[in-house]
TORKEFI-316695 format. One record per residue (C-alpha): x, y, z. Coordinates in pm, whole numbers, padded with zeros to 5 digits, always signed. Example, Ala and Ser with C-alpha at 12.3 -4.5 7.8 and 13.67 -1.06 7.14 Angstrom:
BEGIN
+01230-00450+00780
+01367-00106+00714
END
This chain:
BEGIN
-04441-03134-00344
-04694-03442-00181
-04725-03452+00162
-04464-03731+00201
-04200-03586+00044
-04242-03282+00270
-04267-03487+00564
-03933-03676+00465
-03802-03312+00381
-03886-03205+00739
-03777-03494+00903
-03378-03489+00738
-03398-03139+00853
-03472-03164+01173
-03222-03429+01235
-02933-03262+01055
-03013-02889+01102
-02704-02771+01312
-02496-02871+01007
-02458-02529+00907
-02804-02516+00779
-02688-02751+00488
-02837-03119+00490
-02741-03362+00158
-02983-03709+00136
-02919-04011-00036
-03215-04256-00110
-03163-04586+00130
-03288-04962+00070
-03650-04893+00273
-03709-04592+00056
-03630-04373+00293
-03437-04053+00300
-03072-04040+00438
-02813-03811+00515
-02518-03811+00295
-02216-03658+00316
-02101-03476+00085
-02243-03128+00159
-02401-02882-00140
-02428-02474-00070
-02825-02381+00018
-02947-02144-00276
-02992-01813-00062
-02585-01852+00005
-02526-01886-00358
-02718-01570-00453
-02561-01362-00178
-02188-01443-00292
-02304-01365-00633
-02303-01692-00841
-02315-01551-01125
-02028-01285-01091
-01652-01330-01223
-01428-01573-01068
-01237-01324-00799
-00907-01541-00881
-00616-01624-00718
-00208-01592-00698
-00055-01849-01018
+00164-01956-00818
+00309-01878-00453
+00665-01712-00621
+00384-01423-00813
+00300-01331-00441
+00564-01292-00295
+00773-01069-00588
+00464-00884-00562
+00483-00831-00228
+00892-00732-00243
+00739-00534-00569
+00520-00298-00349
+00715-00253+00001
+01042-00205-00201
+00975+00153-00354
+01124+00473-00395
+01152+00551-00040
+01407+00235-00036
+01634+00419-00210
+01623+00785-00194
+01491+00800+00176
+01662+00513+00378
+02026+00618+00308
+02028+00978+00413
+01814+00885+00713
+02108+00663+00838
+02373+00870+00718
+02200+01139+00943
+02096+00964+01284
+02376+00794+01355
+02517+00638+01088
+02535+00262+01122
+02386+00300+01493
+02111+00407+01300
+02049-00002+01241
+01970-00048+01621
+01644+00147+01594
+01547+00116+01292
+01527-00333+01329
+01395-00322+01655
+01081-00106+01476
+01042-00325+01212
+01059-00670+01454
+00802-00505+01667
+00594-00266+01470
+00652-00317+01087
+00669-00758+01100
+00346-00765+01289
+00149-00555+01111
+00237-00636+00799
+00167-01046+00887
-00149-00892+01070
-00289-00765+00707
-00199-01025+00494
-00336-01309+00760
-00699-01107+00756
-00676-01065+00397
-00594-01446+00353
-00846-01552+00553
-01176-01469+00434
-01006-01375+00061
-01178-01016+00089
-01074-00629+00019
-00998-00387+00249
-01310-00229+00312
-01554-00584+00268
-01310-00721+00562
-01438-00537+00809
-01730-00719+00775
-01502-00872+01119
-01625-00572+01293
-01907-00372+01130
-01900-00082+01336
-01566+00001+01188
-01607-00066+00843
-01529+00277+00790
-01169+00182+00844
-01151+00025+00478
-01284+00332+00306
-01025+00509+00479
-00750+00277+00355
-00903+00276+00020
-00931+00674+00067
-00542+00687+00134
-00461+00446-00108
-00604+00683-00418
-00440+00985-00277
-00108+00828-00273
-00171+00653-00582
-00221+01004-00741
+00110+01185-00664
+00304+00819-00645
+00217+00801-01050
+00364+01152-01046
+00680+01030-00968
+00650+00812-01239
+00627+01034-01534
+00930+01196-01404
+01114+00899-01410
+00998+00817-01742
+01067+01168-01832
+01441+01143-01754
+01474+00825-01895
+01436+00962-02241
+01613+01236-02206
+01892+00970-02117
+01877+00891-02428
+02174+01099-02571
+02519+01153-02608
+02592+01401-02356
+02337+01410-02035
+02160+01786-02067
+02233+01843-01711
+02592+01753-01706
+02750+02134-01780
+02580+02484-01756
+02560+02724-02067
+02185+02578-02162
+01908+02826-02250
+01722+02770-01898
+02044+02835-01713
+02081+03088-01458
+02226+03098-01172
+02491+02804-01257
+02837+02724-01168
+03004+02391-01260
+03158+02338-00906
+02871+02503-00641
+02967+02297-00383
+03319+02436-00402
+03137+02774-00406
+02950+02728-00116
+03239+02656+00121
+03274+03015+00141
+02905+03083+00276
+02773+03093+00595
+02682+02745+00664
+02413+02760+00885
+02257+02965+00547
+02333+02679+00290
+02242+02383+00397
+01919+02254+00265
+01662+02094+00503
+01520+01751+00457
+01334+01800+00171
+01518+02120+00011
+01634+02029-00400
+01830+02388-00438
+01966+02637-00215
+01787+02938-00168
+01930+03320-00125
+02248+03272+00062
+02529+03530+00116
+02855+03427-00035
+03156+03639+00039
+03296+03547-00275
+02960+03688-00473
+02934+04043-00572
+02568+04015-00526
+02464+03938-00215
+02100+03748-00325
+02265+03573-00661
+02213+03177-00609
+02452+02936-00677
+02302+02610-00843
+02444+02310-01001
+02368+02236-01368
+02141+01936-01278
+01959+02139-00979
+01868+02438-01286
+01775+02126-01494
+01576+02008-01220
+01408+02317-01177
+01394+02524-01444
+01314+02288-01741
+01190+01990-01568
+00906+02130-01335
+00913+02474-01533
+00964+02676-01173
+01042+03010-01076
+01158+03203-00814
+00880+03288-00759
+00701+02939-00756
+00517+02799-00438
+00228+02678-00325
+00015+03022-00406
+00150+03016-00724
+00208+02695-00865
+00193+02823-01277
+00082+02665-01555
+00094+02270-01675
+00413+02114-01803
+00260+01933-02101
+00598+01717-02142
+00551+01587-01786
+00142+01517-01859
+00255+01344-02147
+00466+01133-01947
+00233+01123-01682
-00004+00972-01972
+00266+00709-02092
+00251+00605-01717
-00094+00575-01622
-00084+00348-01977
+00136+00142-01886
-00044+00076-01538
-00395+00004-01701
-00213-00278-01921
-00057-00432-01625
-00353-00448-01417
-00626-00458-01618
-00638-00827-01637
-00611-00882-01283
-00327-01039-01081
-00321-01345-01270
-00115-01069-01506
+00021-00851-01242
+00140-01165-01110
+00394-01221-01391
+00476-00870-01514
+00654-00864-01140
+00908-01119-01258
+01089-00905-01413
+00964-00522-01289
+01022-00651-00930
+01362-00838-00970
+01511-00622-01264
+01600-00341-00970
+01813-00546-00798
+02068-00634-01124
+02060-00263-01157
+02129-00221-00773
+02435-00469-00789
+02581-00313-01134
+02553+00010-00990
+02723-00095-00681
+03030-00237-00851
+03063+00055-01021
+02986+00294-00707
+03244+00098-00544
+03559+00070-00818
+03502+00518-00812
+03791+00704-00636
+03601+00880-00323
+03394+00575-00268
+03577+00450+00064
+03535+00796+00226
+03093+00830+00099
+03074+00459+00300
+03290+00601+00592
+02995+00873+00620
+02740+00607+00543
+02806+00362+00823
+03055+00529+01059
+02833+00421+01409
+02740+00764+01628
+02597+00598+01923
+02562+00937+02132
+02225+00988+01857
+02058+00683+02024
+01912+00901+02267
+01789+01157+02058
+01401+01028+02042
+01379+01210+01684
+01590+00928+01563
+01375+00659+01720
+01081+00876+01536
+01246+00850+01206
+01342+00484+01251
+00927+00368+01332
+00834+00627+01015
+01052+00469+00775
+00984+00115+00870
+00605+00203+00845
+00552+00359+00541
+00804+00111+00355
+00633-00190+00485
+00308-00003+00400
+00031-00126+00661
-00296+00070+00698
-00310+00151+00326
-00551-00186+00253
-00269-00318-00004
-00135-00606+00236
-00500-00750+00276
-00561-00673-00069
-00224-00898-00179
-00330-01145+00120
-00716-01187+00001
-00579-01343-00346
-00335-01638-00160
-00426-01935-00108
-00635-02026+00226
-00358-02256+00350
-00093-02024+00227
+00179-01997+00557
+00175-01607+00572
+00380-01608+00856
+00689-01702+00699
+00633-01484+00391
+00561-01197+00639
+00921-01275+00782
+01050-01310+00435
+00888-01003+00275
+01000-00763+00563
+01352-00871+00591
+01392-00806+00199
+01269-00504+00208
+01496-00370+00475
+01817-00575+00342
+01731-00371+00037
+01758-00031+00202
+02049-00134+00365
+02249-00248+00074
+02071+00071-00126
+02298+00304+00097
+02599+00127-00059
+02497+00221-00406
+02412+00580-00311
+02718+00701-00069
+02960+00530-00248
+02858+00768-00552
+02834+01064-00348
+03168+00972-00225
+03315+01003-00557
+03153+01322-00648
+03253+01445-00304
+03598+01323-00390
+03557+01532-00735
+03426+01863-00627
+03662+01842-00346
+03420+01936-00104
+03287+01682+00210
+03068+01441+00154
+02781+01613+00424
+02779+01895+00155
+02610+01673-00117
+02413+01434+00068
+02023+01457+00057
+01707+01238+00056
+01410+01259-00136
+01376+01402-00512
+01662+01632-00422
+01836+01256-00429
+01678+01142-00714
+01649+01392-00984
+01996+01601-00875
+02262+01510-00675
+02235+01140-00771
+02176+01204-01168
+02423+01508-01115
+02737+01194-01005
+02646+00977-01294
+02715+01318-01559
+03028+01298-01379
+03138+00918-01516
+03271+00798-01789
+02995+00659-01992
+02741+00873-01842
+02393+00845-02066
+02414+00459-01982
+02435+00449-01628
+02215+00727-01660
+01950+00530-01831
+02011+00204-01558
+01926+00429-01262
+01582+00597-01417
+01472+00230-01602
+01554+00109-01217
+01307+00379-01035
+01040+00318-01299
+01055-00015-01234
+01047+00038-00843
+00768+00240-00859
+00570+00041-01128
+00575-00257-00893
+00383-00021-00563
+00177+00178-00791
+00038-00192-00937
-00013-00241-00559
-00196+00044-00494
-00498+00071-00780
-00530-00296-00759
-00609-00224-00393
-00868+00028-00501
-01018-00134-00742
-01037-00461-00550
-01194-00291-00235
-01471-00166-00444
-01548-00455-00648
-01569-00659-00357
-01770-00447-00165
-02011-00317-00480
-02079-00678-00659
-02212-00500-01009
-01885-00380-01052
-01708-00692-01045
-01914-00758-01389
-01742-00461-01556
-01365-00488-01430
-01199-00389-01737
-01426-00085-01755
-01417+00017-01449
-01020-00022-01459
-00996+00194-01726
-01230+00462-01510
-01034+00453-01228
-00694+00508-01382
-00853+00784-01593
-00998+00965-01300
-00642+00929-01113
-00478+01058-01408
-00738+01396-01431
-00643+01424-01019
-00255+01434-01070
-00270+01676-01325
-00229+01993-01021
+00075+01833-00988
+00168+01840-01370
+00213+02247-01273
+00530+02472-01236
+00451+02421-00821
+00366+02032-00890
+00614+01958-00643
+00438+02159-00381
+00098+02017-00410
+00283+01709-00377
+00458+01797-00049
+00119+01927+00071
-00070+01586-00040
+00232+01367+00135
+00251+01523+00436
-00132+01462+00533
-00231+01128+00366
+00079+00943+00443
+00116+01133+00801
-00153+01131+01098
-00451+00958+00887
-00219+00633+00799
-00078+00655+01152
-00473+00628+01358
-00589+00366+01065
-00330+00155+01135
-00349+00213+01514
-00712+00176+01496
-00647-00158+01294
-00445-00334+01550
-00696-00236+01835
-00978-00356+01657
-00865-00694+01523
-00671-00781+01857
-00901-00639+02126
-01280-00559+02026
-01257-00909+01755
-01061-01075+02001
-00655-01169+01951
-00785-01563+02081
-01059-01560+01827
-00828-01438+01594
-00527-01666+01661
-00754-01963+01628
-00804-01839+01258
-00515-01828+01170
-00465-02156+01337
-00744-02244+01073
-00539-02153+00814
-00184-02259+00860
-00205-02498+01135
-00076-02352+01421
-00135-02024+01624
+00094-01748+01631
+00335-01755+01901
+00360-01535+02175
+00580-01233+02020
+00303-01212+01751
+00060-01216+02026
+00255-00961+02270
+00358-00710+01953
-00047-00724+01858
-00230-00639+02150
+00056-00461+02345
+00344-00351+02188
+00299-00222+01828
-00016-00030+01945
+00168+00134+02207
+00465+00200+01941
+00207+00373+01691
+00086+00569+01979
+00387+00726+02068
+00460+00788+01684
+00137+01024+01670
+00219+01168+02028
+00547+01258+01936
+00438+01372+01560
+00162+01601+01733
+00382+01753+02017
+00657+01815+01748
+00400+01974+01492
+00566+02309+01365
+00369+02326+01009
+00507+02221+00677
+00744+02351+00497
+00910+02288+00145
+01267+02397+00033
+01236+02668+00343
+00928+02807+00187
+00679+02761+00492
+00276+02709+00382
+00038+02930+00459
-00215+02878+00717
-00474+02868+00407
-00248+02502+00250
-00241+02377+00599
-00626+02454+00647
-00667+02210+00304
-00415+02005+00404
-00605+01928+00733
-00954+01892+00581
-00798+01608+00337
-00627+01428+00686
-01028+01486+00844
-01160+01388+00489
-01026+01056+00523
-01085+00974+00906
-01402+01120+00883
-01509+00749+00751
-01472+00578+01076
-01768+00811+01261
-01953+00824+00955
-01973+00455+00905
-02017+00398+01301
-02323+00642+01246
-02491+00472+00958
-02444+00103+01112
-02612+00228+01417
-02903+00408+01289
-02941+00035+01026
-02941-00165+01375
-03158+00124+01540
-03408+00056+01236
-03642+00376+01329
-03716+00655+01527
-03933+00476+01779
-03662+00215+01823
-03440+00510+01935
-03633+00541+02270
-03517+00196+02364
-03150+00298+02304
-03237+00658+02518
-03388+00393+02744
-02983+00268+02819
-02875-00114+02834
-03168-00290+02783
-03137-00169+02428
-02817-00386+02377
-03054-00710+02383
-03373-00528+02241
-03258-00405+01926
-02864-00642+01919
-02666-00344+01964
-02389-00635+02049
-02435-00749+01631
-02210-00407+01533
-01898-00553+01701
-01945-00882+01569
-01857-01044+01264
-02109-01017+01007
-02200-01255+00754
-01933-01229+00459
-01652-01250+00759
-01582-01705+00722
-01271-01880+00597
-01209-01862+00218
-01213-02232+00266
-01579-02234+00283
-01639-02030+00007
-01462-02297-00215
-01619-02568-00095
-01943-02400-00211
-01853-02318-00532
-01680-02729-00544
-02028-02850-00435
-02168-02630-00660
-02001-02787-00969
-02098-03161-00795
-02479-03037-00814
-02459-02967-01111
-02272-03277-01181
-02531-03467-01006
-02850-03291-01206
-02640-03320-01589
-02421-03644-01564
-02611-03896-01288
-02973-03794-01313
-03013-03656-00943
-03219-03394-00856
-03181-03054-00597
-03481-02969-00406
-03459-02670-00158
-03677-02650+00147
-03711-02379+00440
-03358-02285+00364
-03217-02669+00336
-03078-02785-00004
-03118-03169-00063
-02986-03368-00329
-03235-03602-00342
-03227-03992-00548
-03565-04142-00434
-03830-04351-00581
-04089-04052-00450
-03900-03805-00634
-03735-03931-00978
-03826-03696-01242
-03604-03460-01397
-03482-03140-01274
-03671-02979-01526
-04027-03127-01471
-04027-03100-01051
-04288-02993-00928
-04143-02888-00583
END
C-alpha cells in the first residue's frame, strides 16, 4: 500500500473507530475517502466464528419449535409419574402446590433457558461464555444430559419391546400357566386382602410384592404375583429372586436388540439436524395426544371408571401441610419442565433472535402440565375398571413409575375386550413420548460440543453416529437381569442433587453475578420489551430460594435408596455419589483452569498472594464478565449478511476489501482500482 492510501486508511479509522471496530468507505467527488454505511465484518471476526464451518441452522418454522419443545417436557414422567403423585398427596388439592411451583419455579426457569439460548444462538456449555468462571456449569448440563440420555433410551427398547409382543392375538401377560410363571394367581389383588397390609403394599417405586404372609397361603414366604408382574419380571428383564444390585445377571439380548432398534431410530431423526427433528415432531409429538383422547373415551365408557376418578381427584386438603407434598409438587414440576439439563438453551439457541420466548415459555409450560392433568383421567379411570373387576379398592392397584407402565396399566388393557389393540396404542404412545425427549437430549449433547469444539461441527454426521454408538455401549449394564437397578441407582443421582445445584447455580449466576438489569435489557434486545416484574422477582428471589429449600429438604430427608424394598449397599451409594461429585466436580474444575489462564504464570501468582491489587494487575474482574462469543445472534447475522455483500461487492460491482490494523474497508477509489486479485495491500 503507498503512503496515501495508508494515510486515508488511518484517517477513516480514526474518525470512525468506536463503530465497533468496523469502518466501510465509499469514494467521494474530491477523491477522498468516506464513511459509508453499510457495515462489513473485520477478517479476525470472521476467522474466529469459523467462516468456513457448516451453517449452525435454524427452527423451519416457529410451529417445529414449539412441538419440539411440548415433544421434550411432555415425557414419560407425564404419564406414569404425575397421576399417582396426585392420587397420593391429596388428590385434587394436590393442584394447589403443584401450579404455584410451576408459576414460580418451573415458568421462570424454563423462559430463563430458552431466552439465554435465544440470545446469543449458542449451546449449553459455549453460553457461559456470559460468565467464564462458571463455564463449568455447561459441562455439567451436558454431563447430566448423557447420563439421562443413557437409561432414558432404556426405556425405549422396552417400549419397543412390548409393542411387538402386542402384536398377537392374545396379550402373553393376560393369564398365568406360561413357562416363566411362578408364583401367579389370576386375581392377586383379591389374594392380598387377606395379608397384613402394612406387609403388601409396595413403596413408590416397588413393580411386585415381595415375601408377605398370607393367612390364606400354606407357605408362609410363597409370593403372590399377577400374570403381567411375572411377565414383567421374569421374561422381560430375565430377574430372579435373587436379582439386585450385587447381582444384576447376565444381558437380555431381546432387550439389546431393542435397545439397538432404538438408538437407530434416534440417529435417523437427528442426524440431519433440527431442520429434520423439526418435522419428525409433527407427528411423534402430537400423535400421543389422539392416543391420550382414544384411550380416555374408552377409560371412561369402562364400568369402575367413576369410582378410579373419585380416587383421582377427590380434594384432601388436611395433606397441604404435609411439606413432603410441597417437595413432590417442586420435583415433578422440575424435572418435567427439564431446566438445568442444557436442552432448553439448546432448543432456544436454534429460534430466531426476535423469536417472543416469553409467550412460548407460557405456552410450553401450561401444555405440559394440562397434559399431566388430563393424563390422570386416562390412567385412574382404567384402574378404576380393573379395581371394579378384581373387586378389590382402587388404592390396591395404583402405582407410578414402570410398575405403572409395564404392569398394572398393560395388566387393565389384557382385561378389555379387544386387548392386543389398545395394547399396541398405549406402547406406540410411550415410544412416541419418549422419542420426542430423547431427540431433545443427544441433540443437546451433540450441539454443546460442536459449538464449543469448532472441528467437530465439520464432521456432524460422524460424530452423530459416535455419540449414539457410545450411548448405546453405556446402556448396555442396564440390558442385564438387574437393568432396572442400575437404572434406579443412575436416576436417583443424575436427576437428584446434581440437576438441583446446576439449576440453582444457573439462576444465581445469570440474575446476580451477570446482572438481572443487564440481562433484562437483552432480552429487551430481543423481543422488545423487558420482562416484567414477576419474571424479575421469581429470578433473583423466589425460584432460587424455592430450589434451595428443595435440596435442604432432599438432604435433611436423605435415608439412602432403595428399590422394590431392597435397600443399596453402602458400596452402590459410594458409586452413586462419585457420579453426583463426577458431574459437579466441573464447576471447581473449570473455576480452576480459568484462573490459572488469567493468572498466566507462576510469577503472576505473587500479585494475586499480594491481595486486591491483583484484580486490576492481572483483570481478575474479566472471569465474571462476558467473554467474547457472549453478543446477540443478531450480530452474528449481520456478519455473515455483510459477508455475502463483500463478496457481492468484489464479484458483481468491481469493489475491492482492504483490511488495516484490524479495520475492514470496502474501498471504490481512483487510488485503489485494481482487482481484488492484483492488490498489492
Amino acid at each position: 500500500m503507498d503512503g496515501k492510501a495508508a494515510e486515508q486508511f488511518d484517517s477513516v479509522a480514526a474518525s470512525h473507530g468506536s463503530d465497533n471496530g468496523v469502518v466501510n468507505a465509499g469514494h467521494a467527488e474530491n477523491g477522498e475517502l468516506a464513511a459509508a454505511t453499510t457495515p462489513v465484518p473485520d477478517q479476525d471476526a470472521i476467522d474466529s466464528d469459523g467462516a468456513n464451518l457448516p451453517e449452525r441452522g435454524t427452527w423451519s418454522g416457529k410451529i417445529d419449535f414449539i412441538l419440539s419443545a411440548v415433544g421434550y417436557a411432555v415425557g414419560f414422567g407425564n404419564i406414569w409419574r404425575f397421576p399417582y403423585l396426585c392420587y397420593a398427596n391429596g388428590g385434587g388439592a394436590f393442584l394447589i402446590p403443584y401450579f404455584f411451583m410451576m408459576i414460580f419455579a418451573g415458568m421462570p426457569l424454563f423462559y430463563l433457558e430458552l431466552a439465554i439460548g435465544q440470545y446469543a444462538a449458542l449451546g449449553p456449555i459455549t453460553i457461559w461464555d456470559i460468565c467464564p468462571l462458571f463455564k463449568g456449569l455447561g459441562y455439567a448440563m451436558v454431563g447430566i444430559s448423557t447420563l439421562v440420555s443413557v437409561y432414558y433410551n432404556v426405556i425405549l427398547g422396552l417400549s419397543i419391546f412390548y409393542l411387538f409382543s402386542s402384536f398377537t392375538t392374545e396379550l402373553p401377560w393376560s393369564k398365568c400357566g406360561h413357562w416363566w410363571n411362578k408364583h401367579c394367581s389370576e386375581n392377586p389383588y383379591a389374594e392380598r386382602t387377606h395379608c397384613n397390609e402394612s406387609d403388601i403394599f409396595p413403596d413408590e417405586n416397588t413393580t411386585s410384592f415381595e415375601n408377605i404372609t398370607c393367612t390364606n397361603l400354606t407357605n408362609a414366604s410363597s409370593r403372590v404375583m399377577s400374570a403381567a408382574e411375572e411377565y414383567w419380571e421374569y421374561y422381560a428383564l430375565g430377574a430372579t429372586d435373587e436379582t439386585n444390585i450385587e447381582n444384576v445377571g447376565g444381558v437380555r439380548w431381546h432387550l439389546t436388540l431393542c435397545h439397538l432398534l432404538a438408538w437407530t431410530i434416534v440417529f435417523l431423526c437427528i442426524v440431519q439436524g433440527v431442520k429434520t427433528s423439526g418435522k419428525i415432531v409433527y407427528f411423534t409429538a402430537t400423535f400421543p395426544y389422539v392416543v391420550l383422547f382414544i384411550l380416555f373415551i374408552r377409560g371412561v365408557s369402562l364400568p369402575g371408571a367413576g369410582e378410579g376418578l373419585k380416587y383421582y381427584l377427590t380434594p384432601r386438603f388436611d395433606r397441604m401441610g404435609d411439606i413432603n407434598v410441597w417437595n413432590d409438587a417442586a420435583i415433578q414440576i422440575l424435572f418435567s419442565l427439564g431446566p438445568g439439563f442444557g436442552s432448553l438453551i439448546m432448543l432456544g439457541s436454534y429460534n430466531k433472535f426476535n423469536n417472543k420466548c416469553n409467550r412460548d415459555a407460557v405456552a410450553v409450560t401450561l401444555i405440559n402440565c394440562l397434559t399431566s392433568f388430563f393424563a390422570g383421567f386416562v390412567i385412574f379411570s382404567v384402574l378404576g375398571f380393573m379395581s371394579h373387576t378384581r373387586q378389590v379398592p382402587v388404592d390396591r392397584v395404583a402405582a407410578k413409575g414402570p410398575g405403572l407402565a409395564f404392569v398394572v396399566y398393560p395388566e387393565a388393557l389384557a382385561m378389555m375386550p379387544g386387548a392386543p389393540f389398545w395394547s399396541i396404542c398405549f406402547f406406540f404412545m410411550l415410544l412416541t413420548l419418549g422419542l420426542d425427549s430423547q431427540f431433545v437430549g443427544v441433540e443437546c449433547i451433540i450441539t454443546g460440543l460442536m459449538d464449543e469444539f469448532a472441528v467437530v461441527a465439520r464432521w456432524k454426521k460422524t460424530f452423530t453416529a459416535i455419540v449414539c454408538v457410545v450411548l448405546f455401549l453405556s446402556g448396555i449394564p442396564c440390558m442385564t437381569q438387574g437393568g432396572m437397578f442400575v437404572i434406579e441407582l443412575i436416576d436417583k443421582f443424575t436427576t437428584s442433587f446434581p440437576l438441583l445445584f446446576v439449576t440453582l447455580f444457573e439462576a444465581v449466576v445469570i440474575n446476580w453475578i451477570y446482572g438481572f438489569r443487564r440481562f433484562a435489557s437483552d432480552v429487551k434486545t430481543m423481543i422488545g420489551c423487558r420482562p416484567n416484574y414477576y419474571w424479575l422477582l421469581c429470578w433473583v428471589f423466589i425460584t432460587p430460594l424455592i430450589l434451595v429449600l428443595i435440596l435442604t429438604f432432599k438432604c435433611v430427608e436423605y435415608s439412602g435408596i432403595e428399590y422394590k424394598k431392597y435397600k443399596y449397599p453402602p458400596w452402590a451409594e459410594g458409586v452413586g455419589w462419585i457420579l453426583s461429585a463426577v458431574l459437579l466436580a466441573f464447576i471447581p474444575l473449570w473455576m480452576v483452569i480459568n484462573l490459572c489462564r488469567c493468572i498466566g504464570s507462576w510469577s503472576n501468582l505473587w500479585w494475586v498472594i499480594r491481595g486486591p491489587a491483583s484484580i486490576k494487575i492481572l483483570n481478575l474482574r474479566s472471569l465474571v464478565e462476558p467473554g467474547a462469543k457472549w453478543k446477540p445472534a443478531m450480530e452474528q447475522t449481520k456478519r455473515a449478511a455483510t459477508k455475502d455483500a463483500e463478496e457481492s461487492l468484489e464479484n458483481d460491482a468491481g469493489y475491492a476489501v482492504a483490511y488495516h490494523e484490524g479495520q475492514c474497508f470496502v474501498i471504490d477509489s481512483p487510488i485503489y482500482s485494481n482487482p481484488v486479485g492484483e492488490s498489492h495491500i
